[in-house]
Backbone as CSV, one residue per row, in Angstrom:
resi,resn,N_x,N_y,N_z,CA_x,CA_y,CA_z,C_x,C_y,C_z
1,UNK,0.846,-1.176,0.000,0.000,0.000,0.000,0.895,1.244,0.000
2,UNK,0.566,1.963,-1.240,1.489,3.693,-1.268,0.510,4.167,-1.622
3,UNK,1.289,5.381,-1.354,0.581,6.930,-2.249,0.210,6.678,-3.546
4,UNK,0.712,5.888,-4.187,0.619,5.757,-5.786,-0.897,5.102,-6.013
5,UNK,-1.291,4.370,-4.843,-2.081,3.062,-4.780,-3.786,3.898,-4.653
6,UNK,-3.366,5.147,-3.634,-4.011,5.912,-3.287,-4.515,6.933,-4.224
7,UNK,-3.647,7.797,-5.683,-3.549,8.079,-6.627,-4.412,7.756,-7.800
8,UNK,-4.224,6.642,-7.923,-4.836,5.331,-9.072,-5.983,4.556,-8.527
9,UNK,-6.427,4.948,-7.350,-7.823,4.343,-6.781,-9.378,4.676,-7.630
10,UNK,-10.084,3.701,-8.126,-11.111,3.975,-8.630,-12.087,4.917,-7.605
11,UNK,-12.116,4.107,-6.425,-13.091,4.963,-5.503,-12.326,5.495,-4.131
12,UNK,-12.549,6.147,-3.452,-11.615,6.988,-2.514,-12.348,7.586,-1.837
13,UNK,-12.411,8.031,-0.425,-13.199,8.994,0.179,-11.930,10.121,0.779
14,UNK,-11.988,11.262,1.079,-11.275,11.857,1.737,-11.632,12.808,2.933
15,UNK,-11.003,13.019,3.858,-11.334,13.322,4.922,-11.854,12.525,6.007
16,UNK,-11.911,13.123,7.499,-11.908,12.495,8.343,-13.147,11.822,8.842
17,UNK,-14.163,12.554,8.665,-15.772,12.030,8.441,-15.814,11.265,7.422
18,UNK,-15.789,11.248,6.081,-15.825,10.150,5.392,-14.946,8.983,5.624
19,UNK,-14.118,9.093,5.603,-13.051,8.185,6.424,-13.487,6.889,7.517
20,UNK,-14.050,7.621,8.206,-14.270,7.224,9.370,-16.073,6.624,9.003
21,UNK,-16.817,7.277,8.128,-18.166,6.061,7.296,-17.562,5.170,6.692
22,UNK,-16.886,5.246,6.163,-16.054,4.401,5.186,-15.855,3.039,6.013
23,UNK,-14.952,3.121,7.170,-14.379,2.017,8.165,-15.914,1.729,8.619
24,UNK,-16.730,2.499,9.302,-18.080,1.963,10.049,-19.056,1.145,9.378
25,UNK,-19.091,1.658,7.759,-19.661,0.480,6.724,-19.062,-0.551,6.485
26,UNK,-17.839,-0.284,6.786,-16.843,-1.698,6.066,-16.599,-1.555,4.644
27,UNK,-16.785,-0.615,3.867,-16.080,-0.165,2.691,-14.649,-0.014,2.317
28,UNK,-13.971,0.304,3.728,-12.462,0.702,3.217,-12.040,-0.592,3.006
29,UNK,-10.916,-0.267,2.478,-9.790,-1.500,1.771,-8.542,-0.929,2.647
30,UNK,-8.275,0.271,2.577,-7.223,0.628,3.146,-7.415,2.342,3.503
31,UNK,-6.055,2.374,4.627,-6.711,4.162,4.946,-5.362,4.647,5.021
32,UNK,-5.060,5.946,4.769,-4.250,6.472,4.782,-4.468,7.968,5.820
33,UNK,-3.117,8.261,6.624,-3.377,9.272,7.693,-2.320,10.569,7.895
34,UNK,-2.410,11.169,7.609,-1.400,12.230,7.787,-0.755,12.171,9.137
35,UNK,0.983,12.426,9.287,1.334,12.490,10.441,1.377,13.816,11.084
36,UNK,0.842,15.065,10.464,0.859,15.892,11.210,-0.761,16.221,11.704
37,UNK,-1.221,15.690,11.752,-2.697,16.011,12.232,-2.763,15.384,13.349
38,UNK,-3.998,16.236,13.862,-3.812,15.965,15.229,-4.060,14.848,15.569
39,UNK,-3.716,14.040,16.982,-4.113,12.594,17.497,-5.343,12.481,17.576
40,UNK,-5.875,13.355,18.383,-7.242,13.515,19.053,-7.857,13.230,17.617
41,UNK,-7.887,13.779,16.565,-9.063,13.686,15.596,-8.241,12.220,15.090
42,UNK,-6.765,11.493,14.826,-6.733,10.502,13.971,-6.745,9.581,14.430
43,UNK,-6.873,9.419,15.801,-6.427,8.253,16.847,-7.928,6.906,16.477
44,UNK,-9.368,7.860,16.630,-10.075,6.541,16.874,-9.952,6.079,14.944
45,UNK,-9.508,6.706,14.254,-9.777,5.980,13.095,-8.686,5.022,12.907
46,UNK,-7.080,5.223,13.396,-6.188,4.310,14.093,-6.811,2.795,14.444
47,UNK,-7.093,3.148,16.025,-7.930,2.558,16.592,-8.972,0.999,15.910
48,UNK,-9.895,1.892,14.947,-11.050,1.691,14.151,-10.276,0.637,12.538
49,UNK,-8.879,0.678,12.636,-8.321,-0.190,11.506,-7.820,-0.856,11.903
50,UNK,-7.557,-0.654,13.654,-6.533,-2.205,13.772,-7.936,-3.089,14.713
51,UNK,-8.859,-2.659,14.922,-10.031,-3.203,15.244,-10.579,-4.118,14.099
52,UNK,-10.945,-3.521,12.899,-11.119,-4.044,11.407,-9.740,-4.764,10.574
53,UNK,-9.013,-4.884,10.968,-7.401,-4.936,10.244,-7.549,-4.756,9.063
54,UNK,-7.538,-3.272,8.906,-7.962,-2.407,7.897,-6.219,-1.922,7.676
55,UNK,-5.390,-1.933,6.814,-4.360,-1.501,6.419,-4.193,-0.016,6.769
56,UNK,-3.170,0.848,7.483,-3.732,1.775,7.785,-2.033,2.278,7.785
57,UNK,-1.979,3.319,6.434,-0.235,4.382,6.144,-0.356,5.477,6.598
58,UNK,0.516,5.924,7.788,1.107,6.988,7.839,1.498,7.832,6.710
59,UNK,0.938,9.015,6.413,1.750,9.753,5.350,2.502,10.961,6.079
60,UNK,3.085,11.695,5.422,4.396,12.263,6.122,3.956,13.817,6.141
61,UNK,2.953,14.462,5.295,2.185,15.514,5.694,0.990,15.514,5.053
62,UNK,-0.217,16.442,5.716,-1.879,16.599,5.040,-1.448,17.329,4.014
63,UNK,-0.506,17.961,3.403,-0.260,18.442,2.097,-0.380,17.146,1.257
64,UNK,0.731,16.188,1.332,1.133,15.006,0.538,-0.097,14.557,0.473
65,UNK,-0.550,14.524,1.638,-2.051,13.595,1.286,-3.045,13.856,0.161
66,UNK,-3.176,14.814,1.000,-4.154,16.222,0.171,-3.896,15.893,-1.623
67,UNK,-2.611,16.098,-2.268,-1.855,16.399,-3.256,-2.522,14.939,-4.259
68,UNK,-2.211,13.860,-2.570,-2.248,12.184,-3.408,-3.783,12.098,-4.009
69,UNK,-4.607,12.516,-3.000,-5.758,12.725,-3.789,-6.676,13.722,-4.385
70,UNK,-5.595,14.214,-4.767,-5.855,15.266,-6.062,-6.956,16.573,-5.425
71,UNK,-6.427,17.166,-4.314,-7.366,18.211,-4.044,-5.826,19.356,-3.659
72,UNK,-5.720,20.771,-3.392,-5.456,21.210,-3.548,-5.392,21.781,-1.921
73,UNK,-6.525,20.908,-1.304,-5.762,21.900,0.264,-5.369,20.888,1.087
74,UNK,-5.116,20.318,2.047,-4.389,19.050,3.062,-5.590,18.197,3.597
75,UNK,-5.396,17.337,3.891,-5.851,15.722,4.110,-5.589,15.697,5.773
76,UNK,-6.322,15.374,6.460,-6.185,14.513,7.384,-6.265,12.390,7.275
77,UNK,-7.336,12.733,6.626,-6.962,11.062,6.646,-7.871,10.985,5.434
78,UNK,-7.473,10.179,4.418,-8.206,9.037,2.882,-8.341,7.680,3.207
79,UNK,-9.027,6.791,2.352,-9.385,5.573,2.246,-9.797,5.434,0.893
80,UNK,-9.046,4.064,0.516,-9.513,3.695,-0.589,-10.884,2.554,-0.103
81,UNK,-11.766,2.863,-1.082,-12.830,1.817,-0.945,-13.038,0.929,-1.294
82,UNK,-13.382,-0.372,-1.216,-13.416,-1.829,-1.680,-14.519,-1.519,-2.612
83,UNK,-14.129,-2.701,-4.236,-15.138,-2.660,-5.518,-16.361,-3.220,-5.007
């Protein structure tokens, strides 16, 4: 699981509310989390993937994130969604 993977995803949600429907439906495949955001907001979705053993990447800033899925302002946390 990379950025690239995240990039080239047919379906994707972004942000921390979708994110976090995403895991509660059981849609994600995998989630991706910015390391500079805060704990308090990324922790239960943390939490919420190793509960699901939901694949779950650190990315290295909500810019990168942001960038990986093609929006223009920063990411706290993405998920790719299962077909």
């Amino acid at each position: 699981m990379s950025l690239d993977d995240l990039k080239t995803a047919r379906a994707k949600v972004v942000g921390v509310k979708q994110t976090a429907k995403a895991l509660q439906k059981q849609t994600a495949s995998g989630v991706y989390i910015a390391a500079d955001a805060e704990e308090r907001i990324t922790a239960p979705i943390k939490a919420e993937c190793e509960k699901q053993n939901v694949d779950c990447l650190v990315v290295e800033s909500m810019q990168a994130l942001g960038k990986a899925c093609g929006i223009h302002a920063g990411a706290s946390a993405a998920a790719i969604l299962k077909h």
